[in-house]
C-alpha positions as CSV (number, residue, x, y, z in Angstrom):
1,X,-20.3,-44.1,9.2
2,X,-18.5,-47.5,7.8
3,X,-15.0,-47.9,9.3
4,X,-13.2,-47.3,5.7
5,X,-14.9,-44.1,4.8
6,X,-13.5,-43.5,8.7
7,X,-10.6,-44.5,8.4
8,X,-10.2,-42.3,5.4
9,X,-11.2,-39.4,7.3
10,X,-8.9,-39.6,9.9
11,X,-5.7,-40.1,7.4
12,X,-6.3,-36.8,5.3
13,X,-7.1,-35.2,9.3
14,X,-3.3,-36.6,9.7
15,X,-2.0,-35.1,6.9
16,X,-3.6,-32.0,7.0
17,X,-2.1,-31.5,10.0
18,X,1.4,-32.7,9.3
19,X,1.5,-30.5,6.7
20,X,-0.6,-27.1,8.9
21,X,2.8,-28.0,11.2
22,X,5.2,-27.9,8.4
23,X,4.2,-24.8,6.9
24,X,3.6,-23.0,10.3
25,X,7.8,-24.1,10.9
26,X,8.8,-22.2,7.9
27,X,11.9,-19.6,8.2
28,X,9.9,-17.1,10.0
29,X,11.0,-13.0,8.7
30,X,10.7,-9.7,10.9
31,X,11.1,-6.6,9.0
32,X,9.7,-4.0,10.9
33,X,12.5,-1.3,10.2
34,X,12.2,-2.3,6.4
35,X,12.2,1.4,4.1
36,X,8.7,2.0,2.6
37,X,9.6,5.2,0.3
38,X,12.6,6.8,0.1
39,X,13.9,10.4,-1.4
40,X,15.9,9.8,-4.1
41,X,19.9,10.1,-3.5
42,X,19.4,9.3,0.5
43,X,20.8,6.7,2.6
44,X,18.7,3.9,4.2
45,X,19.4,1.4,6.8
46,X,17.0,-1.9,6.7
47,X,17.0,-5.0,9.0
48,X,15.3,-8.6,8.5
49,X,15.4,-10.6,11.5
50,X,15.5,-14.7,10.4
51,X,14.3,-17.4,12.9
52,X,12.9,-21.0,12.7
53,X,16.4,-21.7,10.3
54,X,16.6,-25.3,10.0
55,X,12.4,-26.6,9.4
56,X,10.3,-26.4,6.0
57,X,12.1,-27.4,4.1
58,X,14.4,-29.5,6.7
59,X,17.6,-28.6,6.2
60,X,21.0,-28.7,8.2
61,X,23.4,-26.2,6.4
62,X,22.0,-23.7,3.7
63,X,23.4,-20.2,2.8
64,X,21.6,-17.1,2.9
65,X,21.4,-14.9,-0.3
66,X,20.5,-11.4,-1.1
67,X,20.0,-8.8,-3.8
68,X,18.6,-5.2,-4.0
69,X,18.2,-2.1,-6.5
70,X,19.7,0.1,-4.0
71,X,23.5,1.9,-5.0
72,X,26.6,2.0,-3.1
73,X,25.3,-0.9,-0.9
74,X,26.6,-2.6,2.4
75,X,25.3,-5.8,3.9
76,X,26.0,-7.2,7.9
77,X,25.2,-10.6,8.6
78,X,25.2,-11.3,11.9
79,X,24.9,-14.9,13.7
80,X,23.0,-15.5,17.1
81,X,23.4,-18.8,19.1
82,X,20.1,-19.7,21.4
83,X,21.4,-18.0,24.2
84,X,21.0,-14.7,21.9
85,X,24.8,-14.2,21.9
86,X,26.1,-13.2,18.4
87,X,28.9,-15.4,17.9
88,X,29.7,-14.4,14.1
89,X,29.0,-11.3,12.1
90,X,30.3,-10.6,8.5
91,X,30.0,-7.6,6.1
92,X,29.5,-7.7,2.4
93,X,29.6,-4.6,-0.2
94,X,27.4,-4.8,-3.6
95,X,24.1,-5.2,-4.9
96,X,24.5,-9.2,-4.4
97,X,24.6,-11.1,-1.5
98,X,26.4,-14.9,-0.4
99,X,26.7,-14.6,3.0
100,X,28.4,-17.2,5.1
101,X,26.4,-20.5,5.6
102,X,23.9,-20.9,8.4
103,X,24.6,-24.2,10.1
104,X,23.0,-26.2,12.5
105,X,26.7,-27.9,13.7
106,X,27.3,-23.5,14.4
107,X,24.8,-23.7,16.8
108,X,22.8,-20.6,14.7
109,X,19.4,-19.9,16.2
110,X,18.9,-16.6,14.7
111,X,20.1,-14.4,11.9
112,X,19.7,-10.5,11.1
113,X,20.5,-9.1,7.7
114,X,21.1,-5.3,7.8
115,X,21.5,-3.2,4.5
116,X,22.4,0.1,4.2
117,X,22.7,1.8,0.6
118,X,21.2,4.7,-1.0
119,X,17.6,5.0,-2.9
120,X,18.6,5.0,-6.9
121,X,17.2,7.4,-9.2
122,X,14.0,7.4,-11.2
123,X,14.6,6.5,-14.8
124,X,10.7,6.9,-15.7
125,X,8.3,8.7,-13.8
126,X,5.0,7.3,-14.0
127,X,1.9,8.8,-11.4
128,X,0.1,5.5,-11.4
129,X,1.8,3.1,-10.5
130,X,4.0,5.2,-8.3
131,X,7.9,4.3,-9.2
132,X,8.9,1.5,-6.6
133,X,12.2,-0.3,-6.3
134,X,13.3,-3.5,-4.4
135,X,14.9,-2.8,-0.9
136,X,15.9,-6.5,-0.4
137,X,15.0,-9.6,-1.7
138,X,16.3,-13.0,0.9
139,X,16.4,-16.1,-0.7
140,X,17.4,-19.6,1.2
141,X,19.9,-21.4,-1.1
142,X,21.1,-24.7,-0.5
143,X,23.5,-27.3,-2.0
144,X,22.8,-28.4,-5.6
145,X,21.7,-24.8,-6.6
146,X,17.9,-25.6,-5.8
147,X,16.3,-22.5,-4.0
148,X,13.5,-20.8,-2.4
149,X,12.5,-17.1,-2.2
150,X,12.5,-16.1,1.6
151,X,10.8,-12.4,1.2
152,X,11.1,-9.8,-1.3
153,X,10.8,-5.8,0.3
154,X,9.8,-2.9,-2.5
155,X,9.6,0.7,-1.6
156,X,8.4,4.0,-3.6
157,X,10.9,6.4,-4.5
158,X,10.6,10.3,-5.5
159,X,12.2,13.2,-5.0
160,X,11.2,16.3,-3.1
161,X,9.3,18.1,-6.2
162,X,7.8,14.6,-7.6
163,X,6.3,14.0,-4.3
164,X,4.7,17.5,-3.9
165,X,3.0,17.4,-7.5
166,X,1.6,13.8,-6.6
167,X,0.1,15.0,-3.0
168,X,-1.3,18.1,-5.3
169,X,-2.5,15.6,-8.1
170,X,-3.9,13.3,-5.0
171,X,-5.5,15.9,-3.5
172,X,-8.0,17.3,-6.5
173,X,-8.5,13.7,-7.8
174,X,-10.2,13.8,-4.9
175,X,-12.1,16.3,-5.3
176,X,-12.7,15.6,-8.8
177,X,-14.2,11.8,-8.7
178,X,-16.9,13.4,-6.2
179,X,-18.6,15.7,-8.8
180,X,-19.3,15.2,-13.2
181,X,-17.4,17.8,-14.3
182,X,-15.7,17.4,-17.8
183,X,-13.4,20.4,-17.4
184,X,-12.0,19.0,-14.3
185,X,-11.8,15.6,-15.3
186,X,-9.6,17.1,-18.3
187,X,-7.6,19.3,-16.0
188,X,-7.2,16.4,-14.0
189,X,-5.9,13.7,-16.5
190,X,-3.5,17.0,-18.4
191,X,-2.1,17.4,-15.0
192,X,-1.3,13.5,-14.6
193,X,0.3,13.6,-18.2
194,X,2.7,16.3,-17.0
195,X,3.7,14.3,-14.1
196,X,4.4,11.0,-16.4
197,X,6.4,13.6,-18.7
198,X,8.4,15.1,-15.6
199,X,6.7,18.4,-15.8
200,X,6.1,18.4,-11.8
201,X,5.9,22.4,-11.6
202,X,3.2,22.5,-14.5
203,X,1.8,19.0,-13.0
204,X,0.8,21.7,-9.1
205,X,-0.7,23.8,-11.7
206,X,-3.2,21.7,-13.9
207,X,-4.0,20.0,-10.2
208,X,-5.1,22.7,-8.4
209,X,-6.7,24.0,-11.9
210,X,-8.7,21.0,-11.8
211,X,-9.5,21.0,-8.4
212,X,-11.0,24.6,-8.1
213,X,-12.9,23.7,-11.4
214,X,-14.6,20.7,-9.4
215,X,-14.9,22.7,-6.0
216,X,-16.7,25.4,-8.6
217,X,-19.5,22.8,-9.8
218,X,-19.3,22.0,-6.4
219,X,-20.9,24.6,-5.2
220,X,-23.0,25.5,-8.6
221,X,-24.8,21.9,-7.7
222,X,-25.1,23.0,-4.5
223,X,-26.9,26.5,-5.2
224,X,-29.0,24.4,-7.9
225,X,-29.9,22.0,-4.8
226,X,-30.9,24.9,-2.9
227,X,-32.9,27.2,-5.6
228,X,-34.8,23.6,-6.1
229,X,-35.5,23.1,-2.8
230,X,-36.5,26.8,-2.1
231,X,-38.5,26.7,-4.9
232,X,-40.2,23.5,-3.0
233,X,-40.9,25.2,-0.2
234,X,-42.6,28.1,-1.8
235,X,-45.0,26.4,-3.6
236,X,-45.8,24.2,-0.1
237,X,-46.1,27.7,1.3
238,X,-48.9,29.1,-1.2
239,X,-51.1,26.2,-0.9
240,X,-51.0,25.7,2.9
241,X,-52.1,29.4,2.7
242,X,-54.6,29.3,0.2
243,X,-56.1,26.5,1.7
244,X,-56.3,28.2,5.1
245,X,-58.1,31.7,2.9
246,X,-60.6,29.1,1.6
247,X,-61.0,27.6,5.3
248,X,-61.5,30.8,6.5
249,X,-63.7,32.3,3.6
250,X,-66.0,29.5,3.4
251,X,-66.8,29.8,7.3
252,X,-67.6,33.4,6.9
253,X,-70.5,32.6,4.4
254,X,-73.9,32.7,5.9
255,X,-75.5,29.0,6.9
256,X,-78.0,29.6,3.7
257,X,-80.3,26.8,6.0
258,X,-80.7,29.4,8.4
């Protein structure tokens, strides 16, 4: 290897790495409390913790901010210092979020964001996609108005009758994609269109409908399977036994050389 095509080698190594380093600094998120689906009209709580504050980009002062799609909302940001001693903790109420600046001159090592509101209502029911709202969305703001999204949490939303036609709609699609059945397909897709039109009590019915139509072919296959087979078999049966009659009758005949 000549010493420039080297030499080129080992720069973009450099820089690969200085930039592997810069990404791997990034504000690092922890969300393991964050809501996944929520009834309708019930109260959540969801925590983000923030670390790494002040690397990729590098800044000294920047502002955390916030918004979400849940109602009658409360945010608390609270300020750790590296001994993990909160030294600052601030509440906010709305569906927007400025919290107080996080500052390297503070002495901030950590922050947590907690929100607590209630999961809004459906305005359009739809079985696939499921309806999903945004718990949280973080984003790092800094001076000048220039900003970067930090993390962005969705959840699904239902309410208590919504959810029981989709686990009855789940349950015989399931059943329905395993066999070719037109009637259940049918059954199947009127039972989704109730759903989408907010029929959730007619939506159980077409399911299960569609489901016992499949589990019927189901089993009609399965007796056709059988019959076939059986049918197999027979025919096996008869000529192992009428080649063991002509075995037999052909070594009763008399050895006509004798």
């Amino acid at each position: 290897m000549n010493w420039n095509r080297f030499s080129k080698l080992v720069l973009v190594c450099m820089v690969l790495t200085v930039a592997f380093a810069s990404a791997a600094g990034a504000v690092e998120l922890n969300s393991e409390d964050m809501l996944s689906d929520g009834e309708v009209g019930t109260q959540h709580t969801s925590t983000v913790q923030l670390t790494e504050l002040y690397q990729n980009p590098s800044l000294e002062t920047w502002t955390v901010t916030g918004s979400t799609e849940l109602t009658d909302v409360t945010w608390t940001v609270s300020y750790y210092d590296q001994t993990n001693a909160r030294w600052k903790q601030e509440s906010y109420d709305g569906q927007t979020l400025t919290a107080y600046p996080v500052s390297v001159s503070d002495g901030t090592s950590e922050v947590t964001v907690k929100i607590t509101g209630t999961v809004p209502e459906v305005d359009t029911y739809q079985y696939n996609p499921a309806q999903n709202f945004t718990v949280m969305t973080l984003t790092q703001s800094r001076q000048g108005g220039t900003s970067n999204e930090l993390g962005q949490w969705q959840a699904t939303k239902y309410t208590q009758t919504s959810r029981e036609a989709r686990a009855e709609i789940d349950a015989a699609a399931s059943v329905v994609n395993s066999v070719n059945s037109d009637e259940a397909d049918q059954s199947l897709q009127n039972a989704i269109d109730a759903y989408n039109g907010e029929q959730f009590e007619l939506a159980t019915q077409l399911a299960n409908e569609a489901q016992a139509q499949a589990e019927q072919r189901q089993q009609s296959q399965q007796t056709q399977q059988f019959l076939f087979l059986g049918a197999g078999g027979v025919v096996v049966l008869a000529l192992v036994i009428g080649a063991v009659l002509y075995w037999r009758s052909q070594r009763s005949q008399p050895d006509k050389l004798g």
